[in-house]
C-alpha positions as CSV (number, residue, x, y, z in Angstrom):
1,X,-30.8,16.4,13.8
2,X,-30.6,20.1,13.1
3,X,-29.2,22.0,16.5
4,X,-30.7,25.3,15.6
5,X,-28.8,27.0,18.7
6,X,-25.4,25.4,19.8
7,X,-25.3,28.5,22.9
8,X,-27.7,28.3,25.1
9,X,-31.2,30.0,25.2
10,X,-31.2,33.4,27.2
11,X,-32.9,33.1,30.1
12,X,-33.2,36.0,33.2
13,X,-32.4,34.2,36.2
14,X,-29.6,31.8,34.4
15,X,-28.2,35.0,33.1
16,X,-28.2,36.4,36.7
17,X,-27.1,33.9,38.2
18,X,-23.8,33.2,35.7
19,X,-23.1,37.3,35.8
20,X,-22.8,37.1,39.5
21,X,-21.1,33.9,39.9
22,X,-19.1,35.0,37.4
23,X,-18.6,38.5,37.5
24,X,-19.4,40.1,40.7
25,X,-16.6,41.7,42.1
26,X,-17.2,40.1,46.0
27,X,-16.4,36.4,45.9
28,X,-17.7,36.0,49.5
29,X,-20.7,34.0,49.9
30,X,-20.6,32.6,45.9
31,X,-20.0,29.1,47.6
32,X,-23.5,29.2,49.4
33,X,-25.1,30.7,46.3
34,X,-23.6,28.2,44.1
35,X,-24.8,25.1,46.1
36,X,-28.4,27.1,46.3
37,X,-28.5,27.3,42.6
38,X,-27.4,23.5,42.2
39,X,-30.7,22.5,44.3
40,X,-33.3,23.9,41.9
41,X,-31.4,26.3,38.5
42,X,-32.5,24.7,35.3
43,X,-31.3,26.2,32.1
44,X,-32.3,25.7,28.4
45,X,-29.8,24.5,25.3
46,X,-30.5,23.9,22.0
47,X,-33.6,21.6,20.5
48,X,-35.5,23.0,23.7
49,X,-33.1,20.3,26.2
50,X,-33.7,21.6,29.7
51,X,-30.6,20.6,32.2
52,X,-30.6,21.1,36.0
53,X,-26.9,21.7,36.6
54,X,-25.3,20.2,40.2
55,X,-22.7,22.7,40.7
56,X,-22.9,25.6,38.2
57,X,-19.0,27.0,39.4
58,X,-18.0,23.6,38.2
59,X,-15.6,24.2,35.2
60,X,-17.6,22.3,32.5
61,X,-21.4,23.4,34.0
62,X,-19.6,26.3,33.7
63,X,-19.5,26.4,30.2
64,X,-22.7,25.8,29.7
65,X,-24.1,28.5,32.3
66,X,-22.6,31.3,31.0
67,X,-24.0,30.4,27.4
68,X,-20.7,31.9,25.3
69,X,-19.1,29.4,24.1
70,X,-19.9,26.1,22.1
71,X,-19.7,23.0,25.2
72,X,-16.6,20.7,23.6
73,X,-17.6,21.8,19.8
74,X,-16.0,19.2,18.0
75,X,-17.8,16.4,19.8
76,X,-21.0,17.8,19.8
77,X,-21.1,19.0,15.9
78,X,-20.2,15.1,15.5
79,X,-22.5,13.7,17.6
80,X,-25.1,16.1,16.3
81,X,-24.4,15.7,12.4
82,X,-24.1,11.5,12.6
83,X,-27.3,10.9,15.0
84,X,-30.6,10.1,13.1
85,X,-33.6,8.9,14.1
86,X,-33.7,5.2,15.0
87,X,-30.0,5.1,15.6
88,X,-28.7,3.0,18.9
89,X,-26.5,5.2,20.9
90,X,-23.8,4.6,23.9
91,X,-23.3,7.2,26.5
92,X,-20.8,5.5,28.6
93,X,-19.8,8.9,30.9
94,X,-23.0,10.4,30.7
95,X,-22.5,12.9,33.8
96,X,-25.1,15.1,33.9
97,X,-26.6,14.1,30.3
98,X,-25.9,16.7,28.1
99,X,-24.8,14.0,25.2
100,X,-27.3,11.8,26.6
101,X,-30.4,14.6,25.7
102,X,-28.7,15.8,22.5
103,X,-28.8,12.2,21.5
104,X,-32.7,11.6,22.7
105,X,-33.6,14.1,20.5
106,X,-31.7,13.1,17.7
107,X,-32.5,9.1,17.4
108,X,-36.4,9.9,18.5
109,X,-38.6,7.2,19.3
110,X,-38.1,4.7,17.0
111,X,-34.4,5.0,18.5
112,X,-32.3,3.9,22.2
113,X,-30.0,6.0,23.9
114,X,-28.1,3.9,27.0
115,X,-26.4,6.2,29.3
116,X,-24.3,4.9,32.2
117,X,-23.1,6.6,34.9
118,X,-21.6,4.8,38.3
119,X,-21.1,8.1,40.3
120,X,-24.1,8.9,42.6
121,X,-24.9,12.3,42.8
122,X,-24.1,12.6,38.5
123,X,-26.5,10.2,38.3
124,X,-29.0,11.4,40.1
125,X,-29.1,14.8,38.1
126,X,-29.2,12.5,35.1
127,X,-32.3,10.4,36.2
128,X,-33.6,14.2,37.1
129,X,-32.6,15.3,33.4
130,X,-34.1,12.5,31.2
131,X,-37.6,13.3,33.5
132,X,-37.4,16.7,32.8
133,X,-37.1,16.2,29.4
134,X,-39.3,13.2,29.0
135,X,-36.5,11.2,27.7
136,X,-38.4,7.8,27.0
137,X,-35.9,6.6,24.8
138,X,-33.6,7.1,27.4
139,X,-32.0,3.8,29.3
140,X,-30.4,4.6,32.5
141,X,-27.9,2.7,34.4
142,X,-26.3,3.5,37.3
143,X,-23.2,1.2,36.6
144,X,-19.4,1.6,35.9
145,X,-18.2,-0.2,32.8
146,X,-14.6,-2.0,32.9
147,X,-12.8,-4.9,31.3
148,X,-14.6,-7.4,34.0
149,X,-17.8,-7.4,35.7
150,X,-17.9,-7.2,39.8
151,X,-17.6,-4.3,42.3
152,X,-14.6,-1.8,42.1
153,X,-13.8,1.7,44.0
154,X,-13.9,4.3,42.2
155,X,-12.7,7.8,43.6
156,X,-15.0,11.2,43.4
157,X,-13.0,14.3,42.5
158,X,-13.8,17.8,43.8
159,X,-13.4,21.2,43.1
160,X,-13.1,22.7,40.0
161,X,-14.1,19.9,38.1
162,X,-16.7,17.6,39.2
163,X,-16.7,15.4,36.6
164,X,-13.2,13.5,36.5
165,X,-14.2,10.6,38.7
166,X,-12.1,7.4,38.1
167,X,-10.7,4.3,39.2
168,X,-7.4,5.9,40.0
169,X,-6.3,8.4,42.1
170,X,-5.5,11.9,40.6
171,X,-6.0,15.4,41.3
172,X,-9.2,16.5,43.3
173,X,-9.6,13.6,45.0
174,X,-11.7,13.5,48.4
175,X,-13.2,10.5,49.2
176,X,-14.0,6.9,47.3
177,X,-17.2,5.2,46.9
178,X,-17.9,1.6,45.4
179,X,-19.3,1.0,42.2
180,X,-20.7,-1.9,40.4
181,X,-19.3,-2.4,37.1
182,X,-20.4,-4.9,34.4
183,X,-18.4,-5.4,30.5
184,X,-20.2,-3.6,27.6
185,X,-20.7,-7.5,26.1
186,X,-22.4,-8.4,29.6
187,X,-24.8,-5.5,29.0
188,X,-25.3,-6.4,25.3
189,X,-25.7,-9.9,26.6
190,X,-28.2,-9.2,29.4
191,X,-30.1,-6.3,27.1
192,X,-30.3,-7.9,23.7
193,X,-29.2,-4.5,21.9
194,X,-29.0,-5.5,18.8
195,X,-26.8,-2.8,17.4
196,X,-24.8,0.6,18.1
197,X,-24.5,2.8,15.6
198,X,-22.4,5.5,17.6
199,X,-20.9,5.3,21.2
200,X,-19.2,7.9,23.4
201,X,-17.0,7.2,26.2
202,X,-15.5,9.8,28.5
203,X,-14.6,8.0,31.4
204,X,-11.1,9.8,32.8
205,X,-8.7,7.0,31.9
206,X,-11.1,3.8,31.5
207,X,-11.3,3.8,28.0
208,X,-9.3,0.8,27.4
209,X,-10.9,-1.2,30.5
210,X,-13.6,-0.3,28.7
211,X,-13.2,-1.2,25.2
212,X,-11.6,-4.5,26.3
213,X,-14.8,-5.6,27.9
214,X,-16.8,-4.8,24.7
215,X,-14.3,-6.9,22.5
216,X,-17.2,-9.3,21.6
217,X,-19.2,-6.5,20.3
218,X,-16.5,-4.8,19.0
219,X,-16.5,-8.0,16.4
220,X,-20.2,-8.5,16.3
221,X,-22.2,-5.5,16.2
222,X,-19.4,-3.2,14.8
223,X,-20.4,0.4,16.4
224,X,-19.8,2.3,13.2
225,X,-18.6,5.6,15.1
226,X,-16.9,5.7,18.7
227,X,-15.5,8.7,20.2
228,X,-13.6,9.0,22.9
229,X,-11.4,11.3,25.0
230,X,-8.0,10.0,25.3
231,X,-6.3,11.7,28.2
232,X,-2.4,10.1,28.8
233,X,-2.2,11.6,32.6
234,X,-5.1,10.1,33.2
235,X,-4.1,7.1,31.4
236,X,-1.2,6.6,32.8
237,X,-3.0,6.7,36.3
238,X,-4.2,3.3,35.3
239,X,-1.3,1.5,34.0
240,X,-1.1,2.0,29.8
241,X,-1.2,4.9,27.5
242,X,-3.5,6.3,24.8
243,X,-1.7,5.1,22.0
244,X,-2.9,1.7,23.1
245,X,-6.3,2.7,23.1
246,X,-5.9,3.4,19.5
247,X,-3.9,0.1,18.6
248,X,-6.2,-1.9,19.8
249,X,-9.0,0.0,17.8
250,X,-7.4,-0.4,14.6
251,X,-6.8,-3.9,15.5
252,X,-10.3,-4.2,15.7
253,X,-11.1,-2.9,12.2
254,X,-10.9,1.3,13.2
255,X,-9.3,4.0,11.3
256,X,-8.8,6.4,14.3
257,X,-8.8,10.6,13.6
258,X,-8.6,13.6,15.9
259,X,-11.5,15.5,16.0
260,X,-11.4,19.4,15.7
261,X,-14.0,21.9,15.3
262,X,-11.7,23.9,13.2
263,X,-10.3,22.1,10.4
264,X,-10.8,18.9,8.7
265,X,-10.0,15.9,11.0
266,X,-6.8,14.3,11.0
267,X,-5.5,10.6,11.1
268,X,-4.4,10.0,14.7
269,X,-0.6,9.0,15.4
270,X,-1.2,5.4,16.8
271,X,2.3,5.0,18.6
272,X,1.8,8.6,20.0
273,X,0.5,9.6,23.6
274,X,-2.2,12.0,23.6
275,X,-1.8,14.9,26.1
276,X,-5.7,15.7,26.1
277,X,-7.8,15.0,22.8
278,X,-11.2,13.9,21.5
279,X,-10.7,11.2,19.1
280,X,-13.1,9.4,17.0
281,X,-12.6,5.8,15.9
282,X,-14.6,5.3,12.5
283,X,-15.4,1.5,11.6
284,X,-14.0,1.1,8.3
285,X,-17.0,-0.7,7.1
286,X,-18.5,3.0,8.0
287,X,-16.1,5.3,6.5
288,X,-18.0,6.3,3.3
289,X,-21.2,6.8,5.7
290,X,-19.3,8.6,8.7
291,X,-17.9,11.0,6.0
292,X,-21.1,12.0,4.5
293,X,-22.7,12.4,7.6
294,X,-20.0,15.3,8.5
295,X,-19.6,17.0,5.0
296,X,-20.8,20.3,6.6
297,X,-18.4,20.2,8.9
298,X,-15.6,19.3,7.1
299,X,-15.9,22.2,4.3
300,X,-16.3,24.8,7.0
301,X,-20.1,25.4,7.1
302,X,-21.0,23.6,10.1
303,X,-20.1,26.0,12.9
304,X,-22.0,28.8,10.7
305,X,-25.0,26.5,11.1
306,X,-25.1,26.0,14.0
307,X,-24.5,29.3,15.7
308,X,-26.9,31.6,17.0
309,X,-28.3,34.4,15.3
């Protein structure tokens, strides 16, 4: 896949709207305006992917409003330089679906995408999102993945960041809502998938929950590429730390790095606690292949491709 604009496409009212939520000088009555726009503004990224945003004050819709900046760079130049057509991809976090779209596009229609996403407003936007887009390829499920299947709270955050739901309490927090949760190897089970080339999983402290439910197909279908945010507050929320996220992937046959946008990736500490990173865990059956896939990037050139002229 070839993301000819990583910013997003200029558009009038999208422009309006993020110069006055932005810059106007007034702040009164941007709440009311903000939950306005969140009812019907769509705006347009890269590939032609069309996003209706829920809350566009939100710090990460945000971002992607006010079109100046790449949205979390050294994921999506990964994600965008190792998805092909006919790959199987994971979007375990899928939010509002920006991964999700970026990863329709890039697989196609001979390839999956499954995106899953317990909180209930997210995933309506998302259902609303893979329509507007005509994401066929798209499997949607409105379900929390953990270490065991069966139903679980989980608490919604609020204000400035919408999207750090999570099974334990931390900042934001307003109210709680049950979830139904299942194991990545029930889902495979259930499904029949009968691979995953890459998987993402952004789910604010879960990652380990997460990755010990998929232990069977950790050993049988191999995902050649998993990245993941690794996040030790929120880690710690839940009882372990980050560095056993990554010693139980290179248990499993991983050679974890740190992704960055700006320099070549690095091998990841295992015994060290991440603060707040983006980490990709590369299969080392896949290590020639991942490699390849993100030469570009690597010697420099990517970001240069990918920008907008």
């Amino acid at each position: 896949m070839e993301l000819k604009h990583y910013r997003r496409k200029r558009e009038i009212l999208a422009d309006a709207a993020a110069w006055y939520l932005n810059a106007f000088p007034i702040e009164r009555g941007k709440g009311g305006v903000n939950r306005l726009l969140g009812t019907f503004l769509r705006i347009t990224l890269f590939e032609g992917i069309r996003i209706r945003l829920l809350n566009p004050l939100e710090f990460h819709q945000k971002i992607l409003l006010l079109g100046k900046e790449v949205y979390e760079p050294e994921v999506t130049v990964a994600l965008g330089s190792l998805l092909k057509p006919g790959m199987v991809f994971f979007d375990i976090g899928a939010n509002l679906g920006y991964y999700t779209l970026l990863a329709s596009k890039a697989v196609g229609g001979g390839g999956e995408v499954h995106a899953f996403e317990p909180a209930p407003a997210q995933f309506r936007h998302l259902t609303l999102n893979a329509r507007i887009n005509r994401a066929i390829n798209v499997k949607l499920n409105n379900l929390a993945l953990a270490e065991s299947s069966g139903v679980r709270e989980m608490f919604l955050s609020d204000g400035w960041n919408h999207g750090t739901h999570s099974f334990a309490k931390v900042g934001g927090v307003s109210k709680s809502y049950t979830v139904q949760c299942t194991t990545v190897d029930e889902y495979i089970a259930r499904t029949g998938v009968a691979r995953i080339d890459v998987m993402k999983i952004d789910a604010e402290g879960s990652e380990l929950l997460i990755l010990k439910g998929a232990r069977k197909t950790l050993l049988d279908l191999r995902p050649r590429v998993i990245v993941f945010e690794a996040c030790e507050e929120h880690a710690r929320a839940q009882r372990y730390s980050t560095s056993e996220v990554k010693e139980y992937l290179i248990a499993n046959g991983y050679r974890v790095i740190k992704l960055d946008s700006a320099s070549s990736p690095t091998e990841a500490d295992a015994a060290s606690p991440e603060t707040y990173a983006n980490l990709a865990a590369i299969h080392t059956s896949a290590e020639s292949w991942y490699y390849e896939a993100l030469s570009a990037r690597l010697a420099g050139r990517a970001m240069r491709k990918y920008a907008t002229k």
